[in-house]
SEDOTOR-65330 format. One line per 5 residues: number of its first residue (from 1); for each residue x, y, z of C-alpha. Coordinates in steps of 0.2 Angstrom, whole numbers, padded with zeros to 4 digits. Layout:
N
NUM) X:Y:Z | ... .
REM end
This chain:
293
1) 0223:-0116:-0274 | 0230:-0132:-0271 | 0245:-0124:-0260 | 0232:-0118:-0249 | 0234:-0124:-0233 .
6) 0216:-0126:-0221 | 0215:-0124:-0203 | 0200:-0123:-0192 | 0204:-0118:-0173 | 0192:-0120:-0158 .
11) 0197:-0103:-0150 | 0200:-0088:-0154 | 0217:-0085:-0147 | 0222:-0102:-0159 | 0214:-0091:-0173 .
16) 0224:-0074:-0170 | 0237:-0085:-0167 | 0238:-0092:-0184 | 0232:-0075:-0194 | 0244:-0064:-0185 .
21) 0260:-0076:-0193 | 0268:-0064:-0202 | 0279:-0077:-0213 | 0262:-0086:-0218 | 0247:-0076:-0230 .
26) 0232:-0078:-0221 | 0214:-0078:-0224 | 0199:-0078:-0214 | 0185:-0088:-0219 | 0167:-0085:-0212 .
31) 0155:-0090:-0223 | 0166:-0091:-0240 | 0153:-0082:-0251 | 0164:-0070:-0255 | 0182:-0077:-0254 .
36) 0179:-0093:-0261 | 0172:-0085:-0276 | 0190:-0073:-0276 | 0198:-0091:-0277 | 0189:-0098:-0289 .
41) 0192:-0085:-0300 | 0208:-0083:-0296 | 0208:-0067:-0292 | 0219:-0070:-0273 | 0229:-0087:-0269 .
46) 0230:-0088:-0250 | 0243:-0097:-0242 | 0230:-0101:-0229 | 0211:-0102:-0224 | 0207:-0100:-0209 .
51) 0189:-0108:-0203 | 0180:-0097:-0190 | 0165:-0107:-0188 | 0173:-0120:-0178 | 0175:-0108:-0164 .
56) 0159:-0109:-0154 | 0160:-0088:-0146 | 0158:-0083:-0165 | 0143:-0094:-0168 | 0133:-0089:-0155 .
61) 0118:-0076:-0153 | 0115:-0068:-0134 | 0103:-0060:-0125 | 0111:-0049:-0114 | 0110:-0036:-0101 .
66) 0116:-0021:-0113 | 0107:-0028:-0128 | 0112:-0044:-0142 | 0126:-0049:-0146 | 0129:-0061:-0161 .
71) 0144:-0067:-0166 | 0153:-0063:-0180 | 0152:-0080:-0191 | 0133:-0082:-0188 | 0124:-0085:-0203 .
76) 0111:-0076:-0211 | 0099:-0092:-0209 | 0104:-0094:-0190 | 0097:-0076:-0188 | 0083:-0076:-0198 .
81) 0078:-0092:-0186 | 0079:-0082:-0170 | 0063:-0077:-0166 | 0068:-0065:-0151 | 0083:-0057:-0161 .
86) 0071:-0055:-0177 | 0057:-0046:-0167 | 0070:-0033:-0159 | 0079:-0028:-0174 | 0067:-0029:-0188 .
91) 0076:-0015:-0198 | 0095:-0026:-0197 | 0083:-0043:-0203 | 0080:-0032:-0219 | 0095:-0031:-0227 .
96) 0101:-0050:-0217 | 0086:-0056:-0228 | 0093:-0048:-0245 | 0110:-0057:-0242 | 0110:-0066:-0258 .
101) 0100:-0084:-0260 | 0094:-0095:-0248 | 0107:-0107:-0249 | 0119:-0089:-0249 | 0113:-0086:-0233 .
106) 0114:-0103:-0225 | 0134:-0098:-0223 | 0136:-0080:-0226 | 0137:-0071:-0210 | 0134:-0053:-0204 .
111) 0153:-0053:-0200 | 0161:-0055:-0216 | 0148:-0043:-0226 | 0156:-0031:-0213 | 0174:-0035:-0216 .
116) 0172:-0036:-0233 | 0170:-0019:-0234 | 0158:-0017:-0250 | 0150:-0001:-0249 | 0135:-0010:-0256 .
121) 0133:-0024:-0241 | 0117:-0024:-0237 | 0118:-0028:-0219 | 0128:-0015:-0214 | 0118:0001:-0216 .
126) 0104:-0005:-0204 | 0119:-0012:-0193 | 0126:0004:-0192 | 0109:0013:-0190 | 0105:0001:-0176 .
131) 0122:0007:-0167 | 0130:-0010:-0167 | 0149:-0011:-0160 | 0160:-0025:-0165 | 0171:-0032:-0153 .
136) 0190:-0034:-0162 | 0202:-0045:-0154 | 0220:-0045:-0159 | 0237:-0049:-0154 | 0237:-0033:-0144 .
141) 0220:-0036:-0134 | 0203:-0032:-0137 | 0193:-0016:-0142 | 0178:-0009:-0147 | 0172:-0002:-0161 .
146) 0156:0006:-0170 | 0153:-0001:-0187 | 0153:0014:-0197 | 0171:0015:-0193 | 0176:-0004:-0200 .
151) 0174:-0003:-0217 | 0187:0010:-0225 | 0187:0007:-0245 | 0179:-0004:-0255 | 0188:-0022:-0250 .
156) 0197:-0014:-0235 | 0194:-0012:-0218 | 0202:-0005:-0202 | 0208:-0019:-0193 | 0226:-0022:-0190 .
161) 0237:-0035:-0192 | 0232:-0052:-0185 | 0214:-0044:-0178 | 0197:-0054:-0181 | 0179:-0047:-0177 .
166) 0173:-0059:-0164 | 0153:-0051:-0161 | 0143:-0037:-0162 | 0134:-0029:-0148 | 0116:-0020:-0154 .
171) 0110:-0012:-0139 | 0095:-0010:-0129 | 0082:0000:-0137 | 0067:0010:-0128 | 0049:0004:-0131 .
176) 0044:0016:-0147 | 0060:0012:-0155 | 0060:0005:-0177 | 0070:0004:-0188 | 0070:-0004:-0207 .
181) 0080:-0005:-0224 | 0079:-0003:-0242 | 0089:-0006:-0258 | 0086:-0002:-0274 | 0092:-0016:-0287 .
186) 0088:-0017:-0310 | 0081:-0034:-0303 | 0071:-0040:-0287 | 0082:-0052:-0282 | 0100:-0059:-0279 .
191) 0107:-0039:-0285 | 0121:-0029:-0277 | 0111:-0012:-0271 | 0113:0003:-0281 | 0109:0011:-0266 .
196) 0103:0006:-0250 | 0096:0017:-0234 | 0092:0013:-0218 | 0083:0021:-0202 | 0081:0017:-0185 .
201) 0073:0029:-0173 | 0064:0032:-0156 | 0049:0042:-0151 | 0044:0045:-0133 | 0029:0044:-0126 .
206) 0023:0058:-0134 | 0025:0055:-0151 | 0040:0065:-0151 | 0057:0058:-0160 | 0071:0057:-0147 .
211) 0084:0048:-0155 | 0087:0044:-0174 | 0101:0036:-0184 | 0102:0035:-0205 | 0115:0025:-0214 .
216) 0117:0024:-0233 | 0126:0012:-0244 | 0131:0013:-0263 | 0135:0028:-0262 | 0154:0031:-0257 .
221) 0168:0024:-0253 | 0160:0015:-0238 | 0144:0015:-0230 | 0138:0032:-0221 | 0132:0037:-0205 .
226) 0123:0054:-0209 | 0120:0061:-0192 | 0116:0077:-0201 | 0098:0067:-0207 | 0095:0058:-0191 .
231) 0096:0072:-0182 | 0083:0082:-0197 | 0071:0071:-0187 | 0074:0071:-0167 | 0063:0084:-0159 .
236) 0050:0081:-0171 | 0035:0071:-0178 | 0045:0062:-0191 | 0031:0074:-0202 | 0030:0081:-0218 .
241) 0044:0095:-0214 | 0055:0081:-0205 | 0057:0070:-0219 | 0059:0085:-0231 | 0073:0088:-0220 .
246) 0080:0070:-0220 | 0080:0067:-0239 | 0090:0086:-0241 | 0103:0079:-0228 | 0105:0061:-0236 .
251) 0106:0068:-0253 | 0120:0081:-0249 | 0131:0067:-0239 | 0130:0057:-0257 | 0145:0056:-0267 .
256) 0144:0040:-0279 | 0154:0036:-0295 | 0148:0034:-0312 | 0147:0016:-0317 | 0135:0006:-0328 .
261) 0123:0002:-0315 | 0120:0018:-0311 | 0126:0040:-0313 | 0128:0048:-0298 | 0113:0060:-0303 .
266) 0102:0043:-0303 | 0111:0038:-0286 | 0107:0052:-0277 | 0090:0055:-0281 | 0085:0037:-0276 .
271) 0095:0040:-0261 | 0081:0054:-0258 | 0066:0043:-0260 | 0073:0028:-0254 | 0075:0040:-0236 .
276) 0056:0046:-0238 | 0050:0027:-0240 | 0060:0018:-0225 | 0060:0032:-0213 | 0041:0030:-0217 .
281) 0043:0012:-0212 | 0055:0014:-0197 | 0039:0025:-0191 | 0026:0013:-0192 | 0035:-0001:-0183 .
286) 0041:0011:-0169 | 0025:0018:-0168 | 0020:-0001:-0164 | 0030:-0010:-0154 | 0031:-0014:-0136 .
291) 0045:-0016:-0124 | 0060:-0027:-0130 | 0061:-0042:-0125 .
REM end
């Protein structure tokens, strides 16, 4: 660790600059939570740490016309304090507010639960359920895309050499529109999810579901998009029948591992009712909001 050379550019090109050197081991650091800890336990030696949160684009959180875009070294408190940001996107502030402690969260970031690519992040099912599209930025250019198609494995993701996730984009919703997150954890607090569901959804004016995502963690390789169990739900009432639907789709996309925390038979049932509890959620809060701001 003490060969570990720290650099902390004010751009991004001076940061893709510096990770895309292919003589020189690099690492990105966003918040640390994770990485530092790999350090400390000696688990990876990186020649070099690169600091994102120098690099004001990656720090900042938008209105814009197509919807929010934060950037991808935010931290969890910087969200959480966002009052316009955490009244559009409820369902996304559940699982930013499981992100470990308080103090956690004053330097984790969105971004790097996402890169991280632990099928267990609890951010990154009500990201994906929300539609959020990273922007990736590379020596190559720039280019879009959806978050369900980062992570790959746990610890790997899909960018290439010498890319870096600069933001996110969560779009516009229609008035009508909720969303929500659960986990289930052995203990209430500071856990990794044994699983974890989210749901967001819209209904029109008539009550009726016109568009629906469902994303479910802990319970692969990476986090899944089940379009199988959002789409159990558009056209309907999000009723009885509806649900019943959901919780079949969700539990037949399941594939977990046996490990000490959990069988997969216990995985997948939870899935089930964890599906039936925040879909009931995602409800409630479409059924009472307003217009975005």
């Amino acid at each position: 660790m003490n060969n570990t050379q720290y650099k902390a550019p004010a751009s991004v090109e001076k940061a893709i600059e510096l990770f895309s050197g292919a003589e020189i081991g690099g690492k990105l650091l966003a918040g640390g939570t994770d990485l530092l800890v790999q350090m400390h336990s000696d688990m990876i030696a990186p020649a070099l740490l690169i600091d994102l949160k120098k690099i004001p684009q990656l720090r900042a959180i938008e209105k814009e016309a197509d919807g929010y875009r934060i950037g991808a070294a935010v931290s969890g408190v910087e969200l959480m304090n966002h009052t316009g940001f955490c009244t559009t996107w409820p369902g996304v502030m559940d699982g930013v507010k499981l992100i470990g402690s308080l103090q956690v969260k004053g330097r984790a970031s969105v971004g790097g639960n996402i890169c991280n690519a632990s099928p267990a992040a609890d951010s990154v099912p009500p990201m994906i359920a929300a539609g959020a599209l990273a922007t990736v930025v590379g020596p190559d250019g720039a280019r879009i895309v959806p978050v369900e198609d980062i992570g790959v494995a746990p610890g790997r993701n899909s960018l290439q050499q010498g890319e870096i996730v600069v933001s996110f984009l969560l779009p516009n919703q229609l008035a009508g529109s909720g969303g929500a997150y659960q986990r289930f954890t052995p203990r209430t607090e500071m856990d990794i999810a044994v699983v974890g569901v989210a749901v967001n959804l819209t209904l029109d004016k008539a009550g009726i579901c016109s568009h629906a995502r469902v994303a479910v963690g802990a319970v692969a390789e990476k986090v899944l998009l089940v379009k199988q169990a959002g789409d159990a739900l558009i056209g309907t009432r999000v009723q009885d029948d509806a649900t019943d639907n959901l919780v079949t789709a969700v539990r037949a996309a399941c594939r977990p591992i046996d490990d000490k925390r959990g069988t997969r038979e216990f995985r997948v049932q939870v899935a089930g009712v964890l599906a039936r509890r925040v879909v009931a959620t995602a409800l409630e809060r479409a059924k009472g909001s307003g217009q975005n701001p």
